[in-house]
C-alpha positions as CSV (number, residue, x, y, z in Angstrom):
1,X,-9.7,18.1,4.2
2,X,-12.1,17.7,1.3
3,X,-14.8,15.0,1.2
4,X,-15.8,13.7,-2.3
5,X,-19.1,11.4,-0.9
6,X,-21.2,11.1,2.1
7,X,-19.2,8.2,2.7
8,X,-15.7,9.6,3.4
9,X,-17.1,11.1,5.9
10,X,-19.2,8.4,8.0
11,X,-16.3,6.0,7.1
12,X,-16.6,2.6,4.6
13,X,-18.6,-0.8,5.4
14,X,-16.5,-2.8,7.3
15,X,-15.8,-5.4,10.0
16,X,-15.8,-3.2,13.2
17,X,-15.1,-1.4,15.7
18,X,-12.8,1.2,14.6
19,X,-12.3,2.6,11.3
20,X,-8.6,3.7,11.9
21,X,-8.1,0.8,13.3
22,X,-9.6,-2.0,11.2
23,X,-10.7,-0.8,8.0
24,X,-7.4,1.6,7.6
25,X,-5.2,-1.1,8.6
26,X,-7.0,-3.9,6.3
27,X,-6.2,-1.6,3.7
28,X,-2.5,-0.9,4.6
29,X,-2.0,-4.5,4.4
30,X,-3.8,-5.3,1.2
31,X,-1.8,-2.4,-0.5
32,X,0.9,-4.6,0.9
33,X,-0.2,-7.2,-0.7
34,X,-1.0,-5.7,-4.0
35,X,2.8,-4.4,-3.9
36,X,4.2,-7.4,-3.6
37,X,2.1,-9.6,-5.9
38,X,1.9,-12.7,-4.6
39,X,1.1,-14.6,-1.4
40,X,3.9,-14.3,0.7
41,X,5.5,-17.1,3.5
42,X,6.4,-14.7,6.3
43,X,4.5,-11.5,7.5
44,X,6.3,-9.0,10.0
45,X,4.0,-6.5,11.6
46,X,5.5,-3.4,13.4
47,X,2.7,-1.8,15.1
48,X,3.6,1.7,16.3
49,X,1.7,4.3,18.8
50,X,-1.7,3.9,19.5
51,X,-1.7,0.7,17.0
52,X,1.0,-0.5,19.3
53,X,-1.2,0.2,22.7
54,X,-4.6,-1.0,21.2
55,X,-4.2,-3.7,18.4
56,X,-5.3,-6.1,20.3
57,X,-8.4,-4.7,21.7
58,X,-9.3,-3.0,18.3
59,X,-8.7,-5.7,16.0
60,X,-5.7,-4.3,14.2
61,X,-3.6,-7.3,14.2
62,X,-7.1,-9.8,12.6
63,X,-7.4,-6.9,10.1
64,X,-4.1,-6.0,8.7
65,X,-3.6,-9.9,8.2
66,X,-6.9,-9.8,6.4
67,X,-5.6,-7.1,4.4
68,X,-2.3,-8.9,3.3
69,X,-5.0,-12.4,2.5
70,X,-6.1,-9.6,-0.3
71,X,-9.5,-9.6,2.2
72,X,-11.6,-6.5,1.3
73,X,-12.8,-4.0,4.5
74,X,-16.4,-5.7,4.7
75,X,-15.0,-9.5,4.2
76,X,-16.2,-11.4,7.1
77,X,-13.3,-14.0,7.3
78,X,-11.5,-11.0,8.4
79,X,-12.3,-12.1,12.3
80,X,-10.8,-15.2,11.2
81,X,-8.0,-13.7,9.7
82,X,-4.9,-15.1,11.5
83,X,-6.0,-18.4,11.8
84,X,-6.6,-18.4,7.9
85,X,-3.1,-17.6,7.6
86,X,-1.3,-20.0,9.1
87,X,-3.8,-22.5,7.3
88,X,-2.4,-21.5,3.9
89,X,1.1,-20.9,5.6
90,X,1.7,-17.8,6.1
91,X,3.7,-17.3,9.1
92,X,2.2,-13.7,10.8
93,X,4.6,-11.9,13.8
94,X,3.4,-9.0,15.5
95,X,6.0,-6.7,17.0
96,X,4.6,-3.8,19.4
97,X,7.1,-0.8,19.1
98,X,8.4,2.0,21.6
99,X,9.4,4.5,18.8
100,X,7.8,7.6,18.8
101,X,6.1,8.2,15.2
102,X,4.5,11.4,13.3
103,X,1.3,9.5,12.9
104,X,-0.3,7.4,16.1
105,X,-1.4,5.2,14.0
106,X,1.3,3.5,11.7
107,X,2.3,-0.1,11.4
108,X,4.9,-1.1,8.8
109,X,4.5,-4.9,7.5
110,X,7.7,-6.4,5.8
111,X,7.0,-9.4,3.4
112,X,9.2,-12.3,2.8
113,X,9.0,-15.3,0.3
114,X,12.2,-16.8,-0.2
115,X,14.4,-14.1,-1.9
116,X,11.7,-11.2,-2.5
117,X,11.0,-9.1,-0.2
118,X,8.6,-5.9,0.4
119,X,8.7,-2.9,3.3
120,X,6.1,-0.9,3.2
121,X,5.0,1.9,6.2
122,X,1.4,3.2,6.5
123,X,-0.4,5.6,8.4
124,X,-4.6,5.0,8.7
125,X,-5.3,8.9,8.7
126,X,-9.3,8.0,9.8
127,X,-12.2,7.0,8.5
128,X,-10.7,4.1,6.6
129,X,-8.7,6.5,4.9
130,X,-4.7,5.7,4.7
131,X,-1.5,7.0,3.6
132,X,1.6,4.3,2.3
133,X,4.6,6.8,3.6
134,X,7.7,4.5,2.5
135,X,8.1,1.7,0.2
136,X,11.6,-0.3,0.4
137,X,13.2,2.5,1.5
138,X,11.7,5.6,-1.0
139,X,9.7,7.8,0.7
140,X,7.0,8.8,-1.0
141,X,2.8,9.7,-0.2
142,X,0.4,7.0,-1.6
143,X,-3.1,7.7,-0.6
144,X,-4.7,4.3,-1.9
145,X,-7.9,6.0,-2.6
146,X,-7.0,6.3,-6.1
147,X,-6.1,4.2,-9.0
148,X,-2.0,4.3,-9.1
149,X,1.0,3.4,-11.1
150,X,4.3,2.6,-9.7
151,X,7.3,2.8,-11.7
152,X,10.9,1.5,-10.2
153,X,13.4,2.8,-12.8
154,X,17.0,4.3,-13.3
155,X,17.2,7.8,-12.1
156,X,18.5,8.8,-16.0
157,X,17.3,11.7,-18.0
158,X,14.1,11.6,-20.1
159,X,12.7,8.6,-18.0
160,X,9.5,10.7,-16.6
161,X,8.8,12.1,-19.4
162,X,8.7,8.6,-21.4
163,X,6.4,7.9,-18.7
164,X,4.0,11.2,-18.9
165,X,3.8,10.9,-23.3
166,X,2.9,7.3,-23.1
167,X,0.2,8.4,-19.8
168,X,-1.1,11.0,-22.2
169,X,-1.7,8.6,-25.3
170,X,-3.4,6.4,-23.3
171,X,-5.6,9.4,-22.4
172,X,-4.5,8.7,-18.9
173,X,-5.2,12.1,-16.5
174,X,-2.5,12.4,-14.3
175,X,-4.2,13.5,-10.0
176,X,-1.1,13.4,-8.3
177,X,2.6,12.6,-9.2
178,X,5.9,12.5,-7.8
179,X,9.9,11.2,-7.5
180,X,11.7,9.2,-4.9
181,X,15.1,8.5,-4.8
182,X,17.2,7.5,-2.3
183,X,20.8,8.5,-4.2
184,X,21.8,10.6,-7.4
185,X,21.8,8.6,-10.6
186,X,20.6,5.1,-8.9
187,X,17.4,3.9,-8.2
188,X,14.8,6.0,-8.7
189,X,10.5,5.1,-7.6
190,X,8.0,7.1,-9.8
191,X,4.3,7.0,-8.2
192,X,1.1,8.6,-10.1
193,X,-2.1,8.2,-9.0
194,X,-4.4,8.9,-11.9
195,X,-8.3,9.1,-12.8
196,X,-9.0,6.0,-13.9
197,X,-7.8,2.1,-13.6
198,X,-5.3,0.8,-16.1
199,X,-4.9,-2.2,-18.2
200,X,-2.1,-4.6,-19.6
201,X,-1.1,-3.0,-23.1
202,X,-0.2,0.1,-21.3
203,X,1.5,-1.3,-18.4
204,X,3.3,-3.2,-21.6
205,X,4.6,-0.3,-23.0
206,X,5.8,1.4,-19.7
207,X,7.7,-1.9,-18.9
208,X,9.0,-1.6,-22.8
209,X,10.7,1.8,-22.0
210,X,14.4,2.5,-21.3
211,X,16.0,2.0,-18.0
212,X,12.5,0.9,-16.3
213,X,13.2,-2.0,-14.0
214,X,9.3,-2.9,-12.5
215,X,5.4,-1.1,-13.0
216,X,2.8,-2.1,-10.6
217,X,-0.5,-0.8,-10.6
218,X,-3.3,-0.1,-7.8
219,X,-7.0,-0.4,-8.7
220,X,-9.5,2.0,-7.0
């Protein structure tokens, strides 16, 4: 593994005490968050191995809710975090799995307001760091330490290259690309992580292009 700062290795500020546990989990759930774009009613937390075994002890539970409130790692109101919740109605369930996992450390959170709905899995990898694994059924690798568009569109011919000539008039660089889809010719999710955080008029024109249903971006 490569290590861009200092700080990727001794981990990010944060509330404590573990940085898998709290600061990678605050970020699964405020990727969650970001995803879904907008505060949602209902909350459904599936904690799995060691998260399942330790949430409690570690914090996991305050800080993934703190995460989905949009809280950042170092937010103090991220001890309050559950209690905030239900204040501004958001109704949190925490569900301890049995199922063996690739990762110890993965929680999927599923969020609900009234007909929308969002199902995301993440693994914290250490050090804060985290990986978003699935996304409403697509399997893909989101590594949330990088700016990041995501494209739901029609699996059709030409749409990822529409995509890549609008990226490249924008002067967008391209780190890291790739295509989920879970059936020939249906739905299709397009996620690139690029170098540097995007704006409207370009997410305008992606949303402009031919058989692309929904663009959502990630800042750094």
């Amino acid at each position: 593994m490569k290590y861009r700062t200092i700080f990727d290795i001794i981990g990010p500020v944060m509330i404590g005490p573990s940085s898998s546990h709290t600061a990678g989990a605050a970020r699964i759930g405020r990727v969650s968050r970001t995803l879904f774009g907008q505060k949602p009613e209902m909350a459904n937390i599936y904690f799995y191995g060691s998260f399942a075994k330790t949430y409690k002890g570690h914090g996991t539970d305050v800080a993934i809710v703190g995460g989905i409130l949009d809280f950042d790692t170092s937010d103090i109101r991220i001890t309050k975090s559950i209690e905030i919740a239900k204040q501004e109605g958001i109704k949190t369930y925490f569900h301890e799995e049995e199922a063996i996992t690739d990762h110890p450390n993965t929680a999927k959170i599923v969020l609900q307001k009234g007909n929308d709905r969002l199902e995301l899995v993440g693994i914290s990898i250490g050090g804060g760091k985290i990986e978003i694994i699935e996304l409403n059924g697509f399997q893909l690798r989101l590594s949330g330490n990088h700016p990041a568009i995501l494209v739901v569109h029609n699996d059709r011919y030409g749409v990822i290259a529409g995509v890549s000539n609008i990226l490249a008039k924008h002067e967008i660089n391209i780190g890291h690309m790739e295509v989920s889809r879970k059936e020939r010719g249906k739905e299709a999710l397009m996620v690139i992580e690029v170098d540097q955080n995007v704006e409207g008029p370009l997410l305008t024109e992606l949303e402009a292009l031919a058989n692309i249903t929904k663009v959502t971006k990630i800042h750094d």
